[in-house]
Every structure is written in structure tokens, then in C-alpha cells.
C-alpha positions as CSV (number, residue, x, y, z in Angstrom):
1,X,187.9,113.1,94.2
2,X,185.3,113.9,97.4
3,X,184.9,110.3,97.8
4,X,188.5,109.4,97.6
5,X,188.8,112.3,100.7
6,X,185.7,111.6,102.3
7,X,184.3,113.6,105.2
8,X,188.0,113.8,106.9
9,X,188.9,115.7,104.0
10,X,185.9,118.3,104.4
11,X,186.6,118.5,108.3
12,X,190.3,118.8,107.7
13,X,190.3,121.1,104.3
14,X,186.8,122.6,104.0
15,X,184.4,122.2,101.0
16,X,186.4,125.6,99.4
17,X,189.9,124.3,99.6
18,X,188.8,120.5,98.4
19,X,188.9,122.1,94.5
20,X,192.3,123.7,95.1
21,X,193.7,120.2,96.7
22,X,192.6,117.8,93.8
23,X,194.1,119.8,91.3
24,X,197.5,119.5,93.2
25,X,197.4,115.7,93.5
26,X,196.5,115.7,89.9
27,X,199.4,117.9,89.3
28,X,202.0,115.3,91.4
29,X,200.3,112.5,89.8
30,X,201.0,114.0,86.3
31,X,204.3,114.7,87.4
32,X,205.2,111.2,88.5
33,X,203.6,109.7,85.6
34,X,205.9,112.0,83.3
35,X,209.1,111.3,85.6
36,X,208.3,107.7,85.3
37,X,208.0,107.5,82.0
38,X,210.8,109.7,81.2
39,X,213.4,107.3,83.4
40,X,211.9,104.7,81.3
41,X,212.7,105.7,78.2
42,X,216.2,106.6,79.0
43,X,216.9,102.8,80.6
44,X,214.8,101.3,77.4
45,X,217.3,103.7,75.0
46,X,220.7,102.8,77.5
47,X,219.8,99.0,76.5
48,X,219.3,99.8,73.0
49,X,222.5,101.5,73.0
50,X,224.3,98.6,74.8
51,X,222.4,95.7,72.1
52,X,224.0,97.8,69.1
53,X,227.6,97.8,70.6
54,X,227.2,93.9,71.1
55,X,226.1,93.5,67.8
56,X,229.5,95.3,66.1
């Protein structure tokens, strides 16, 4: 993560707050990921839905 942030991050954050600020991108990554997939599955299950109403 330090090398994604680089020395900006340290002037702008500090060395003690650079801990505390990966693990909230990793939380909104995690989140994203997990919205992402959820919206996903609901479109792949809405087309599913729609292919076995064509087929009766």
C-alpha cells in the first residue's frame, strides 16, 4: 500500500494514520467488489427469469 501512496501520502497522512487508511480502501474496495457482484447476479437471475417465460 506505501508505494501505491508514496511520500504524498506520508506528508499528507503521517506514517501512523497510513495503517488506518489502507484498511478503509480495502474496506470500499471489498464493498464495491460485493455491490458489483451482487447487481450481477440479480441482472444474470432477471435474464434467467425472462429465458424461462420465452421458453413456455
Amino acid at each position: 500500500m506505501l508505494s501505491t501512496i508514496g511520500i504524498p501520502g506520508l506528508l499528507l497522512f503521517g506514517p501512523s494514520k497510513l495503517p488506518q487508511l489502507g484498511r478503509a480502501v480495502g474496506a470500499t474496495l471489498h464493498e464495491f467488489r460485493s455491490s458489483a457482484r451482487h447487481l450481477t447476479e440479480e441482472d444474470e437471475e432477471k435474464q434467467d427469469a425472462g429465458r424461462r417465460q420465452e421458453d413456455h
